[in-house]
C-alpha positions in Angstrom: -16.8 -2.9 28.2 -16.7 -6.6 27.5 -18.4 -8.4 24.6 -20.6 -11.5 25.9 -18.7 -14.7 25.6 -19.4 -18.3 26.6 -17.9 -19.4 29.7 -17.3 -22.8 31.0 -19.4 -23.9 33.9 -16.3 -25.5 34.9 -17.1 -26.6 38.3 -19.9 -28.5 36.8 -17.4 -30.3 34.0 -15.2 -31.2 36.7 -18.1 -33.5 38.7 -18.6 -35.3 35.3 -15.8 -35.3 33.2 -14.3 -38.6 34.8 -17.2 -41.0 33.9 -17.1 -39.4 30.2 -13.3 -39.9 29.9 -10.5 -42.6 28.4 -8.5 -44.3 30.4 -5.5 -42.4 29.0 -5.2 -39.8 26.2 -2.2 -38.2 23.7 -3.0 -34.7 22.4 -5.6 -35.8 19.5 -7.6 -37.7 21.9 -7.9 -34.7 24.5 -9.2 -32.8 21.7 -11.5 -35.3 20.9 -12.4 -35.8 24.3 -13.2 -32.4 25.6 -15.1 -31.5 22.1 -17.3 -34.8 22.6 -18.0 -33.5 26.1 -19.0 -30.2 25.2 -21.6 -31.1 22.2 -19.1 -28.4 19.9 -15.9 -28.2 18.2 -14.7 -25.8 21.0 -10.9 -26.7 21.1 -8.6 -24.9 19.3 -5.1 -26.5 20.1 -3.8 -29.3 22.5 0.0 -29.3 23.4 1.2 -31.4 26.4 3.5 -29.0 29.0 6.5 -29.8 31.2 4.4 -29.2 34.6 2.9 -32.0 36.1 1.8 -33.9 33.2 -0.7 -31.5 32.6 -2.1 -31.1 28.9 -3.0 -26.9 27.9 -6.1 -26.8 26.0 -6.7 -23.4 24.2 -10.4 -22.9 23.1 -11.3 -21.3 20.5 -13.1 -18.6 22.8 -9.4 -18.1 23.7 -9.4 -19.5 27.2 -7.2 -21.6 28.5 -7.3 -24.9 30.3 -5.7 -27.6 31.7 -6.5 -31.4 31.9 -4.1 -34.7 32.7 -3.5 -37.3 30.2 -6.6 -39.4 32.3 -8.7 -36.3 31.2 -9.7 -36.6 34.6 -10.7 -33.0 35.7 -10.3 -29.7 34.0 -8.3 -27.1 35.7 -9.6 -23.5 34.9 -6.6 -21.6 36.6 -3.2 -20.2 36.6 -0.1 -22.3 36.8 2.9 -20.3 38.9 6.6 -21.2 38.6 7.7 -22.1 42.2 11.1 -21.6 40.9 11.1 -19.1 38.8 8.0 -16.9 40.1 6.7 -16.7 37.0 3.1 -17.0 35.1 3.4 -19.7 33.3 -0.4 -19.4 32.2 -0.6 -15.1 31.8 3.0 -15.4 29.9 1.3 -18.4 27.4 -2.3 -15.8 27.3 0.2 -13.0 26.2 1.8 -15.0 23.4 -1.6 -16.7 21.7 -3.0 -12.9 22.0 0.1 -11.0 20.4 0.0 -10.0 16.8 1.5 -9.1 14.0 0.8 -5.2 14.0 1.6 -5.6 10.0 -1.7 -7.5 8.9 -4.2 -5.1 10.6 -6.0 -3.5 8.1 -5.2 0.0 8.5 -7.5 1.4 6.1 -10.4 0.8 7.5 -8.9 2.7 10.9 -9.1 6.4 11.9 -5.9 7.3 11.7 -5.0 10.6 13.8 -1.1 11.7 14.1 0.7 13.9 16.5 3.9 14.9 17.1 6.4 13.2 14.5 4.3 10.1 14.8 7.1 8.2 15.2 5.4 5.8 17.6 2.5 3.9 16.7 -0.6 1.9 18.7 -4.3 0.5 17.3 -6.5 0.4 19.1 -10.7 -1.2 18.7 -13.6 1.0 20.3 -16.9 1.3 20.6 -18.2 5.0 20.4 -20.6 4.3 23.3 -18.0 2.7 25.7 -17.6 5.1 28.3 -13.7 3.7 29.2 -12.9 4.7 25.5 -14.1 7.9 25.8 -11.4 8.0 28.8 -8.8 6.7 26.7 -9.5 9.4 24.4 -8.8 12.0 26.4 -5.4 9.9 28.2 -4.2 10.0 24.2 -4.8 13.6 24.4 -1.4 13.8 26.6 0.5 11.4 24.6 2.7 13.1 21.9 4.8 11.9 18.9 2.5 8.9 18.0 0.2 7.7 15.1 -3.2 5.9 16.3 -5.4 3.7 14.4 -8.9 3.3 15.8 -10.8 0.7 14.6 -14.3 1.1 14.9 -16.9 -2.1 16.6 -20.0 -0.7 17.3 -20.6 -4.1 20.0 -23.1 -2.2 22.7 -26.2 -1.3 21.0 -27.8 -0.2 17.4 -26.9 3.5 18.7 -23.2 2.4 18.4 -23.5 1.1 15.0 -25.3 4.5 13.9 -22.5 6.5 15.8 -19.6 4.9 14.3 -21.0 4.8 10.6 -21.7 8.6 11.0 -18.0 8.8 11.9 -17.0 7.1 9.4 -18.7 8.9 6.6 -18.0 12.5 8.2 -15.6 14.3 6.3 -12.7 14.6 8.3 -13.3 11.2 10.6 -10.6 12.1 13.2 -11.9 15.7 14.4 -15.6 14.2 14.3 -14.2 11.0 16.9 -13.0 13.4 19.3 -15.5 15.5 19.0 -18.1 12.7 20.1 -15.6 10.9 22.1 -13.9 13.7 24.3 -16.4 16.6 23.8 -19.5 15.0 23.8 -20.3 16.5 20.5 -22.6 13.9 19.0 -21.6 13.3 15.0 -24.3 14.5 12.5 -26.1 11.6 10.6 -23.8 10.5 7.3 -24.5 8.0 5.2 -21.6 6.6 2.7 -20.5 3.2 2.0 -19.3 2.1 5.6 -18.8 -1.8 5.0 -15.9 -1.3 6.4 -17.2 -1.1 10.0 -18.8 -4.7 9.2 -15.7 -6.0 8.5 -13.4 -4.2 11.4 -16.1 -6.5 13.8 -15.2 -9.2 11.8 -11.9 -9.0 11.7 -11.9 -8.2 15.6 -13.7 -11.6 16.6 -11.0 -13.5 14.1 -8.6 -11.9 17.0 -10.5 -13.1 20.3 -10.9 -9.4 20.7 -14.0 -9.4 23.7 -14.2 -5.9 25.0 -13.3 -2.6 24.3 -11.3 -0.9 24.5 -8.5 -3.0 23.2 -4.8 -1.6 22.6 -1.9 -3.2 20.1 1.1 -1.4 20.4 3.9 -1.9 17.4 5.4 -4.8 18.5 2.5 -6.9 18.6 1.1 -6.6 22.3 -2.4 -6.2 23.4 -3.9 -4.6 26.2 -7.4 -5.5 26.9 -9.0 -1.8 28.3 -8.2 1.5 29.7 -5.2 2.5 29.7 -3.9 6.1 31.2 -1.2 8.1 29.5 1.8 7.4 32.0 1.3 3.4 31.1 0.5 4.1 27.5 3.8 5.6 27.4 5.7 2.4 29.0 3.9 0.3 26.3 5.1 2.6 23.3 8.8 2.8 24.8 9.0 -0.7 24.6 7.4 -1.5 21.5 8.4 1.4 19.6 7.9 0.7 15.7 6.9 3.2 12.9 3.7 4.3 11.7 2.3 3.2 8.1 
């Protein structure tokens, strides 16, 4: 499920940009450029690439753009390597969403272990999203692995009540999978659950926008479902130790 997020009505910025632009620009103007054109402080970083004179703008919604040094259009799409082959634009996305799987606050996560729990993911949910509740049961078939689930109730008031019921149950793990993969719906707890507050803070601080989303140990993210056969390729390359 995907959190609501401003989107550019790009096609609309391209007819008008031109009039609004400098003649020419260098990295601080672009960013003052595209921020004056927006009415908000949208722009979170301006470097100029080696393809075709084309300056990457990263917002602070976590898209990506592209504009020339004219800022005279905007260019909401995917640069290819005709060389290469390769993404420039999906490969950049991967490195601005990667992590370091050492600052998540683990203590304000679920933490279930099976196997050795060797190998370690995170992963954020809602306990109303109905792909969650399939990832649930694709972990089910993983083994030898430590998860973290990070509660952000983002669909509805239900969700907040769900997940702060969860947190306060006794044993938080057994009561999860008892909502999330038997339909078992949590008895009403009440307990000091800031934490949940602050796991949807910290998510938005990430650009996370839609659950579920998956961080395997060496910093990678997934955004949604995931089944067990690919959840394995992700831990065998990322591998890493639980906490």
């Amino acid at each position: 499920m995907k959190i609501p997020m401003i989107k550019l009505a790009l096609p609309a910025l391209v007819s008008t940009f031109v009039a609004l632009s400098p003649a020419h620009a260098d990295e601080a103007s672009v960013r003052t450029g595209i921020d004056a054109f927006l009415g908000v402080k949208a722009v979170d970083s301006v470097t100029k690439i080696p393809y075709g004179g084309l300056y990457e703008v990263v917002l602070k919604s976590g898209e990506l753009i592209y504009t020339d040094e004219s800022l005279s259009f905007i260019l909401d799409g995917q640069i290819i390597d005709s060389k290469t082959r390769r993404n420039i634009t999906q490969a950049r996305l991967n490195e601005l969403q990667r992590i370091d799987f050492s600052t998540l606050p683990l203590e304000r996560a679920i933490k279930q272990v099976k196997g050795d729990g060797s190998r370690v993911l995170a992963t954020f949910e809602d306990p109303n999203c109905g792909y969650c509740k399939r990832l649930a049961n694709e972990l089910q078939k993983v083994d030898n692995v430590t998860v973290y689930t990070f509660m952000i109730p983002i669909l509805s008031a239900d969700s907040g009540d769900k997940a702060r019921s969860i947190w306060c149950a006794e044993d938080k793990a057994a009561v999860w999978n008892d909502w999330m993969i038997r339909n078992k719906a949590p008895a009403k707890a009440s307990c000091d659950s800031d934490a949940i507050d602050k796991n949807a803070e910290f998510a938005h601080k990430l650009r996370i926008n839609g659950t579920p989303t998956i961080f395997f140990a060496d910093g990678n993210r997934v955004g949604g479902y995931l089944p067990a056969p690919e959840i394995e390729k992700g831990l065998s390359v990322a591998g890493g130790s639980a906490r």
